[in-house]
C-alpha positions in Angstrom: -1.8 -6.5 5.5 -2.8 -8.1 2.2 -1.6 -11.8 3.4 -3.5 -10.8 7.2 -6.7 -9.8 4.9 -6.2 -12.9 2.4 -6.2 -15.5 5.8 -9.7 -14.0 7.2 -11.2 -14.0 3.6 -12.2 -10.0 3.9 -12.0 -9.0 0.2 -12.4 -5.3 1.4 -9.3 -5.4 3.0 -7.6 -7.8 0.7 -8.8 -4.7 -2.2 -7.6 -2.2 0.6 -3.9 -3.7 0.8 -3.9 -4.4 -3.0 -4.4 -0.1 -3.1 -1.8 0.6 -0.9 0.6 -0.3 -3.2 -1.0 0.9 -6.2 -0.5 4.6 -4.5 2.9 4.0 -3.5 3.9 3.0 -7.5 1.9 6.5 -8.3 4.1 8.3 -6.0 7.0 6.9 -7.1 6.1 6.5 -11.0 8.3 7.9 -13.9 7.1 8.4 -17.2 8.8 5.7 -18.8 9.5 3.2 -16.2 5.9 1.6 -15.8 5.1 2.3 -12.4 1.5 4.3 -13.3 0.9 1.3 -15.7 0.9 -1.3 -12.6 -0.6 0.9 -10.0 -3.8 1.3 -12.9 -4.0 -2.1 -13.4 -4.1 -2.5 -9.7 -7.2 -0.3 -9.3 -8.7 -1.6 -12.5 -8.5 -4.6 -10.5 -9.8 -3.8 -6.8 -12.5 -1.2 -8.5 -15.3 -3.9 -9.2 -14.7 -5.2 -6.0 -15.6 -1.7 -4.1 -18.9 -2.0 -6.3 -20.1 -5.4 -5.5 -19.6 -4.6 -1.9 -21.3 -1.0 -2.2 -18.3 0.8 -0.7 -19.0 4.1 -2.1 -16.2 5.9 -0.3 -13.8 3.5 -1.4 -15.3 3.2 -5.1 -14.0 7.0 -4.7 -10.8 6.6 -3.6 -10.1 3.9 -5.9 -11.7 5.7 -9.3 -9.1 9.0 -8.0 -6.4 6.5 -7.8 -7.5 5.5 -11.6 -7.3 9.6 -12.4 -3.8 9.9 -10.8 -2.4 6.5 -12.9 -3.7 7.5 -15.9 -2.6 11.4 -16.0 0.6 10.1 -14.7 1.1 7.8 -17.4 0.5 10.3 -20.1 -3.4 10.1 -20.9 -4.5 13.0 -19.8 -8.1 12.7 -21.1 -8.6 9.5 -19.2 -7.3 11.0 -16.0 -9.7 14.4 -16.2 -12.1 11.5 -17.1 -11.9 9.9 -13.9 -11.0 12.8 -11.8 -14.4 13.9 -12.4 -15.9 11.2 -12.1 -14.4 10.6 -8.2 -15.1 14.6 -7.8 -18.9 13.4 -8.6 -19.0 10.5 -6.7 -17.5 12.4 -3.4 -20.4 15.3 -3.7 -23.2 13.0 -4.0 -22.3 10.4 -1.1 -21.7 13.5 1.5 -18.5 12.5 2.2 -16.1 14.9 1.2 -13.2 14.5 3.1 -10.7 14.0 0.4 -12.6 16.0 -2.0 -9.3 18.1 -2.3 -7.8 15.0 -4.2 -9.8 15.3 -7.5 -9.9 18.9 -6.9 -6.7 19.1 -7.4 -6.2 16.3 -10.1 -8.6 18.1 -12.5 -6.6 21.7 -11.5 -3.3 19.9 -12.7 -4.4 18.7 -15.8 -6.0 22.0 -16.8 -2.5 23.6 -15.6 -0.1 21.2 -17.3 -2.3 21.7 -20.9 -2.4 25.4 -21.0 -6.0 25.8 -19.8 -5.0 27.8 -17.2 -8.0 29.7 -17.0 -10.0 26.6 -16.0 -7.3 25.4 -13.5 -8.2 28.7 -11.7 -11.2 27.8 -9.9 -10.1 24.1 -9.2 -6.9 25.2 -7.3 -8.9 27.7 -5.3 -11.4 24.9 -4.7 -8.8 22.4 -3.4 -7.2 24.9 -1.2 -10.4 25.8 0.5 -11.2 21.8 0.9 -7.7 20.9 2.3 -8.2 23.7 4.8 -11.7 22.5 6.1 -10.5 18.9 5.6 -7.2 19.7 7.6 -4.7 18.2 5.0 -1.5 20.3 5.3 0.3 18.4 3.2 -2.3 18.5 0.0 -3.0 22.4 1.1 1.3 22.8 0.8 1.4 21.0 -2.7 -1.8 22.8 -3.9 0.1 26.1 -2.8 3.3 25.3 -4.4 1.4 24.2 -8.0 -1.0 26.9 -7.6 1.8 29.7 -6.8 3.5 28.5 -10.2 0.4 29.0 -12.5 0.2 33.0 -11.4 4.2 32.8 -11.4 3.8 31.8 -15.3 0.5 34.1 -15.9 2.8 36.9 -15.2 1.3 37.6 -11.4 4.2 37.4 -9.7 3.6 39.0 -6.1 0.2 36.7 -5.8 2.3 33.8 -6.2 5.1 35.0 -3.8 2.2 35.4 -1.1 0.6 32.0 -1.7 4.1 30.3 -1.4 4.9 32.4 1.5 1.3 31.8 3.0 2.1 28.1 3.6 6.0 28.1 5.0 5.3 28.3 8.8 2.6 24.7 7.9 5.3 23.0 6.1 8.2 24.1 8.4 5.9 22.7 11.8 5.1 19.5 10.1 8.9 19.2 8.3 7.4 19.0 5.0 11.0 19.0 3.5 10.6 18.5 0.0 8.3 20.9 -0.3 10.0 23.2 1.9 13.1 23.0 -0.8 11.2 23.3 -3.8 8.9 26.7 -2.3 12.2 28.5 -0.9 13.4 27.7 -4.3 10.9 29.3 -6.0 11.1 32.5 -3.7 14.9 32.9 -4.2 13.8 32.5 -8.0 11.4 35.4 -7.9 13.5 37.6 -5.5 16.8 37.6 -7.7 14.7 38.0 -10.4 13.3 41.2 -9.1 17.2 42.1 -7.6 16.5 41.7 -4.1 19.5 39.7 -3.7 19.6 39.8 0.2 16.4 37.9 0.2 17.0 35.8 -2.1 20.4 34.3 -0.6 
């Protein structure tokens, strides 16, 4: 795509290609191994070019990618920084249709420093905007990191029901991974409370 975009001189698509890979090194990063370093210097890089050539949406996109780079990598204030930022950005152009992605950026970072409180309304947020956006995949992973925060604040059937809530979704689109890791956290709960026939 990048080479195709590079031969007809389109710098949106050029920018466009350049971001592919910048999400696939945020999907794939590691803590340590440098993948969220390269994927931010990526959208440091195709940012400006969005600007220049007023592509709001895009501008978006690119400023959540920023948000999920720099959270990944460790800086968490730089990643809530920029997760609002593309949160703003998405209300004021009227395009909203992957509002659930800072919605959800900002819930994880409240989540994964204690401020669990302030994750709350985020989360709920998300879920609501992956539904009207029809983003199974984002409303699964939302349900799964959402379940875990009332897991942890001690409300365990309300985090049973939102894990249960989204099985028949991730089973219909074979969401695997997810699939795993929810059934996972049922047979956790179950044994916990002794029910051993459904956790097994």
């Amino acid at each position: 795509n990048w080479e195709k975009a590079r031969a007809n001189g389109n710098e949106y698509w050029m920018a466009r290609a350049k971001d592919g890979l910048a999400w696939i090194l945020v999907e794939v990063g590691h803590f340590h191994s440098g993948e969220f370093v390269s994927a931010a210097n990526i959208f440091e890089e195709t940012l400006p070019v969005y600007r220049k050539l007023g592509r709001k949406f895009a501008e978006a996109v690119c400023v959540q990618g920023l948000s999920r780079a720099y959270a990944g990598g460790g800086d968490y204030d730089l990643g809530l920084k920029y997760a609002n930022e593309a949160l703003r950005m998405m209300r004021e152009s009227g395009d909203e249709r992957l509002i659930q992605l800072p919605l959800t950026q900002i819930a994880m970072i409240y989540r994964d420093n204690g401020s669990f409180e302030r994750s709350r309304p985020y989360f709920e947020q998300a879920l609501d905007a992956a539904d009207r956006n029809q983003d199974p995949f984002t409303q699964a992973t939302v349900a799964l990191a959402y379940g875990c925060l009332l897991s942890f604040t001690g409300e365990k059937e309300a985090a049973r029901e939102m894990w249960r809530s989204v099985q028949p979704m991730i089973a219909e689109l074979g969401l695997h991974r997810l699939g795993h890791e929810i059934n996972s956290r049922l047979a956790t709960h179950a044994e916990a409370k002794g029910d051993f026939e459904e956790a097994y």
